[in-house]
DRENNU-313452 format. One record per residue (C-alpha): residue in one letter; z negated, y, x negated. Coordinates in steps of 0.5 Angstrom, whole numbers, plus 500, padded with zeros to 3 digits. Layout:
BEGIN
AZYX;...
***
This chain:
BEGIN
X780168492;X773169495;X773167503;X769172506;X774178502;X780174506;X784174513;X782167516;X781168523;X780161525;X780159532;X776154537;X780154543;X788155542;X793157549;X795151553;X802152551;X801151544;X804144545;X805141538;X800139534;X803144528;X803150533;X795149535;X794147528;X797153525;X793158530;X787155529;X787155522;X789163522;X796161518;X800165524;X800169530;X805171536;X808177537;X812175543;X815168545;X819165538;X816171534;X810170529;X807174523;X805170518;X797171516;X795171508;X794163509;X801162513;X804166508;X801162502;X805156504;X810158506;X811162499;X810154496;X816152500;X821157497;X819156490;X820149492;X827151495;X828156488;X827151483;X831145485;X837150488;X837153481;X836147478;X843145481;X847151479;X845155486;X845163485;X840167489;X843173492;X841178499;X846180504;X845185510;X841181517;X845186521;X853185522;X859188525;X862184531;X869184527;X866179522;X866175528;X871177531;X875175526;X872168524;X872166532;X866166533;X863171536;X864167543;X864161541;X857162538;X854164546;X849167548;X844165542;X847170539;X843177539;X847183540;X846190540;X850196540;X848203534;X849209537;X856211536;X857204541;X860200535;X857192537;X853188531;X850181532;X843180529;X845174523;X843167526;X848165520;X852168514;X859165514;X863170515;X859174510;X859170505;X866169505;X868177505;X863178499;X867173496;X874174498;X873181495;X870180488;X874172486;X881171486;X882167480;X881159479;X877161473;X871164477;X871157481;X866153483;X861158485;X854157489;X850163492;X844162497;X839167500;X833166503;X832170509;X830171517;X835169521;X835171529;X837166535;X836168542;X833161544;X833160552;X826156550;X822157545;X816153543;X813149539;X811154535;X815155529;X820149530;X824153536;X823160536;X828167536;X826169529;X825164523;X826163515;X832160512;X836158506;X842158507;X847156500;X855156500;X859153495;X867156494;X871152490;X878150488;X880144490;X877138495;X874134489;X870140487;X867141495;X865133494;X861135489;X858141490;X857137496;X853131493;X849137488;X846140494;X845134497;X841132491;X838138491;X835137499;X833130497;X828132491;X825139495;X824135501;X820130497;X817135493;X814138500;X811131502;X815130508;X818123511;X824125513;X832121513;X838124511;X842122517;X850122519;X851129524;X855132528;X858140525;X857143532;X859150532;X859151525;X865147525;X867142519;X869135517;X863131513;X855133515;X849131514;X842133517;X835131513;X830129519;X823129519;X819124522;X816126528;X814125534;X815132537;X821132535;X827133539;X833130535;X833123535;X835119529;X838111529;X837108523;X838101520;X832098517;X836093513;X842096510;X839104511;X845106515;X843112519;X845118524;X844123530;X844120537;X850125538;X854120532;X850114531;X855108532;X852101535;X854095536;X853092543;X848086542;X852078543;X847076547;X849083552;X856082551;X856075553;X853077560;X858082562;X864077561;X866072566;X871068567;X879071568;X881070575;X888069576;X888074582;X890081582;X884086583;X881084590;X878091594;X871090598;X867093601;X861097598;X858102604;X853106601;X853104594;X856110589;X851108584;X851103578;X844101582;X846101588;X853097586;X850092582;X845090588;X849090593;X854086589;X848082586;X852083580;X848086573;X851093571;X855090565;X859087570;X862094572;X866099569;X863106570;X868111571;X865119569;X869125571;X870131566;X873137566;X875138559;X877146558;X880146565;X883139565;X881134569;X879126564;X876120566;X871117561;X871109563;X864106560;X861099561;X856100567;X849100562;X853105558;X851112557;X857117555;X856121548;X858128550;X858130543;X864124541;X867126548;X868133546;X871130539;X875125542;X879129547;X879135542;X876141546;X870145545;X867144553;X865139557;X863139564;X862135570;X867135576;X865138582;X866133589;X872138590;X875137584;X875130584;X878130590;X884134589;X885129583;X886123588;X879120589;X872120592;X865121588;X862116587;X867111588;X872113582;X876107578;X882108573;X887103577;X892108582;X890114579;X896118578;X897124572;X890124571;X888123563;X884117562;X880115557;X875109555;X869106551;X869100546;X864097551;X870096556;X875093552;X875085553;X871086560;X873080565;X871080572;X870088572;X869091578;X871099578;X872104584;X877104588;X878112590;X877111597;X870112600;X865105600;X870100597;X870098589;X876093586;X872088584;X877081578;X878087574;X881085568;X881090562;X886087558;X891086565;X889091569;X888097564;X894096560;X896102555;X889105555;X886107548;X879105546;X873110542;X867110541;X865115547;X857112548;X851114546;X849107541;X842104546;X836100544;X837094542;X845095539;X846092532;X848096526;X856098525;X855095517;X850089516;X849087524;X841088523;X837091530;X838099529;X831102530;X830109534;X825115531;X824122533;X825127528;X825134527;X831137523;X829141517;X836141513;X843141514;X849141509;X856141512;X863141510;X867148512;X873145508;X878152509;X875154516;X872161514;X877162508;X884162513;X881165518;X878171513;X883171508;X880169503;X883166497;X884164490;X890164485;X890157481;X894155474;X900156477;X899163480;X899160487;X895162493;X890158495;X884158500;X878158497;X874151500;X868151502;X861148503;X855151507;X847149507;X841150510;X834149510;X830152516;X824153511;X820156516;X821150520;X819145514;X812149514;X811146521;X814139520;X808138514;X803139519;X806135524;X806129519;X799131515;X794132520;X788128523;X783130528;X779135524;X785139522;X791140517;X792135511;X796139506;X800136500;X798139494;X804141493;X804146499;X797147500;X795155501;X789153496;X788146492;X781146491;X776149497;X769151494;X764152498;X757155497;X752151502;X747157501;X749165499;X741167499;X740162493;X741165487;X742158483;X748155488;X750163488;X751164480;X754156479;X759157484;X761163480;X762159474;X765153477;X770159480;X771161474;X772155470;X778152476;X782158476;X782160469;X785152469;X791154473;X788151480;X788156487;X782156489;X779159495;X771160495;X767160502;X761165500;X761167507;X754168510;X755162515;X751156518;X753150513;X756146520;X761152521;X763152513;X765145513;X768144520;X773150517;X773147511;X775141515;X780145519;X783148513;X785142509;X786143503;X786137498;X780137494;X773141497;X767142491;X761143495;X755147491;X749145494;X742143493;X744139487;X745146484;X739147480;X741139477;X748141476;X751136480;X756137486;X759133491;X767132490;X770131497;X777128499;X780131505;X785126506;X781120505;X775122506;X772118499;X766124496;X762123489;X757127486;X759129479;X756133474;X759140473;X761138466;X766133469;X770138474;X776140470;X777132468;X775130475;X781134478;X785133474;X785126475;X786127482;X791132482;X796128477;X798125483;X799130488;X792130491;X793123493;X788118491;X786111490;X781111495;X787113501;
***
């Protein structure tokens, strides 16, 4: 393609809240442009890449026996109706109403679709298993979008889902696409994990979310460096460290809890420096209401609660804090709750408190703690989860090593729906003996729009974006320093022709430019390899550029072809790196 025939707006300047590398990159480099907050158009360059993304995506999920198909982005609200979701959902969910006053929902996911289009063309264990994905906007009603394409109201997904007979068969879809994801991810450069997640509003059992390492990102990923154990903050398991739990234990005193004085100190701050005690010595005790009822979480007093775990433990789907009426109508006071002496109030505890000594907690009554609380005395009958969000400095669950925290950006997701959707739409099947069964399910997403921006914020450096050769826009950038002379003009057409009958996209700046502006653009752009046609052309000479590592050499015309080859054998990363 010839530059100055094509749609580039580069930019020097982006807007000031274009917070993360990708979304300035993005805009500056012409591949995008918002319409309104979380709705972008994708420009020629923008639209390249992404294009690559999905033929990716295609091929893998081809490869794994995965179907293409196209449904409808508009639904009618009894879809979700009848699934459940269409409160559950929220307020994310984009509604709207047709004429005749009937209520639709913008797609934000295909479930219940999926599962009706299925219900009504299999009904017999021969036509199982099967897998059918789309590629296709998608819309949420983000109450903050930013970031560009990592958070906006209108993006691009993939989303497969698998039906099959048995739970075995689920297992193995499951393990398909999991593979799948593991090849499309690697094929798009990234740096990403396959961690342990929670199923959220999707519902299901088993779930894993594929993160990309990034420090925009706003999941954070628990991973062990040693035995490669790895999860979302919401349901990652730690360990507390020996050298933590030895601090929080005492020695057992042999009388009962002793009531003290503690004016003013309603925090775990307060309290340990009023007591002079360090916060493991104290049991914390978070009052929630749980769909409308009230529960106590105890957790060590460095501890902080997994509303996540929280929620899964107790079994609702809300969990909101108490107000300071509600505790008292529940028998105590903020800031001085404790579990001792409350009555027909639900209470719950954390792994953290189990074996503490020594405890102190509050005593319901305002200005005085319990202090010689023995967990195993004094709080006999209680049941231990894992109710806290897994800290610095935990080790992990399975080999004991240190686990390391990392930001990442979520790019894939696949779940286990199991029969969720199937019960609640009727869809079923007949097996070998004529029974009627549930069809089971898997769902899998790839937010591949997000994927675009998760390259760029891995692939940049200070002068624009880094781009695998895999998803570039273009692999080679030839570049004509002079139009006006007809030597550098009539190479640059045959070195044109040359790459592009081998099979290589090449974008050719013929633009009437200063040379400074070019590669500064050139720069910008990123595309792996830039042929520089200069005042070597009469010799035949040209300059080969890296724009990864920077390494350049001048070769002859001759030694193009070979030259490219060698360099993108090994996806445009070479040697010099």
């Amino acid at each position: 393609m010839r530059q100055q025939k094509m749609l580039i707006p580069t930019l020097r300047d982006v807007p000031g809240d274009a917070e993360a590398a990708s979304h300035r990159l993005m805009l500056r480099a012409g591949l995008i442009r918002q319409l309104s907050s979380g709705i972008y158009s994708y420009l020629p360059l923008g639209l390249k890449a992404l294009q690559h993304i999905q033929t990716i995506v295609r091929e893998e999920l081809d490869a794994a026996g995965a179907q293409e198909m196209l449904m409808p982005a508009l639904h009618p609200s009894e879809l979700w109706k009848s699934s459940g979701r269409w409160d559950v959902y929220g307020p994310e969910l984009m509604r709207l109403e047709d004429r005749h006053g009937r209520e639709f929902a913008l797609g934000a996911t295909h479930e219940e679709v999926i599962t009706t289009i299925v219900k009504d063309e299999i009904q017999s264990y021969k036509k199982l298993p099967v897998t059918l994905y789309q590629i296709q906007t998608k819309f949420r009603d983000e109450r903050r979008p930013r970031f560009g394409l990592l958070r906006g109201r209108e993006f691009i997904m993939k989303d497969a889902y698998s039906f099959d007979k048995t739970a075995t068969g689920l297992d193995e879809s499951y393990q398909r696409m999991y593979n799948a994801y593991d090849r499309i991810f690697t094929r798009c450069g990234l740096n990403f994990r396959a961690v342990e997640a929670d199923s959220g509003a999707m519902g299901g059992t088993d779930t894993h979310e594929f993160m990309a390492l990034a420090d925009i990102g706003e999941d954070t990923i628990v991973h062990c460096p040693s035995c490669h154990y790895a999860a979302n903050l919401e349901k990652a398991v730690g360990q507390l460290p020996p050298s933590s739990i030895a601090a929080s234990k005492q020695p057992e005193l042999d009388g009962r809890p002793e009531k003290v004085h503690t004016p003013q100190a309603a925090s775990i701050k307060q309290l340990s420096e009023f007591l002079r005690i360090p916060p493991e010595r104290i049991i914390k005790s978070v009052a929630v209401s749980a769909n409308g009822v009230p529960v106590i979480v105890l957790l060590r007093g460095d501890c902080e609660v997994n509303e996540i775990k929280t929620k899964n433990v107790i079994g609702v789907s809300e969990l909101t804090m108490l107000s300071e009426s509600e505790i008292q109508k529940m028998g105590s006071v903020a800031g001085f709750i404790g579990p001792i002496g409350l009555q027909n109030v639900k209470i719950i505890a954390d792994f953290s408190v189990r074996g503490m000594e020594n405890a102190v907690v509050g005593a319901n009554e305002a200005d005085y703690h319990l202090t010689q609380v023995v967990a195993q005395r004094d709080l006999a009958g209680l049941t231990y989860h894992d109710l806290r969000n897994a800290a610095e400095g935990d080790c992990c669950a399975s080999c004991g090593h240190e686990l390391a925290f990392v930001k990442g950006i979520e790019v894939g997701h696949v779940f286990k729906l199991g029969t969720k959707y199937s019960r609640s739409l009727g869809a079923v099947f007949s097996d070998e003996n004529g029974v009627s069964e549930p069809l089971i399910m898997g769902c899998y997403g790839i937010g591949v729009s997000r994927v675009l921006a998760a390259i760029i914020e891995q692939n940049y450096d200070e002068r624009g974006i880094l781009w695998p050769a895999s998803i570039a826009p273009f692999v080679i950038h030839l570049l004509t320093v002079q139009v006006q002379d007809e030597t550098q003009m009539k190479l640059s057409q045959e070195i044109y022709t040359s790459l592009t009958g081998a099979g290589y996209a090449v974008l050719w700046d013929d633009r009437e430019e200063r040379p400074g502006v070019k590669f500064n653009d050139s720069d910008l752009l990123g595309f792996p390899l830039r042929i520089t046609v200069g005042k070597k052309a009469a010799e035949n000479i040209v300059e080969c550029k890296e724009r990864r590592s920077g390494h350049q050499d001048e070769i002859t015309v001759a030694q193009i072809l070979t030259h490219c080859q060698t360099f993108f054998q090994t996806g445009g990363r070479s040697s010099h790196e």
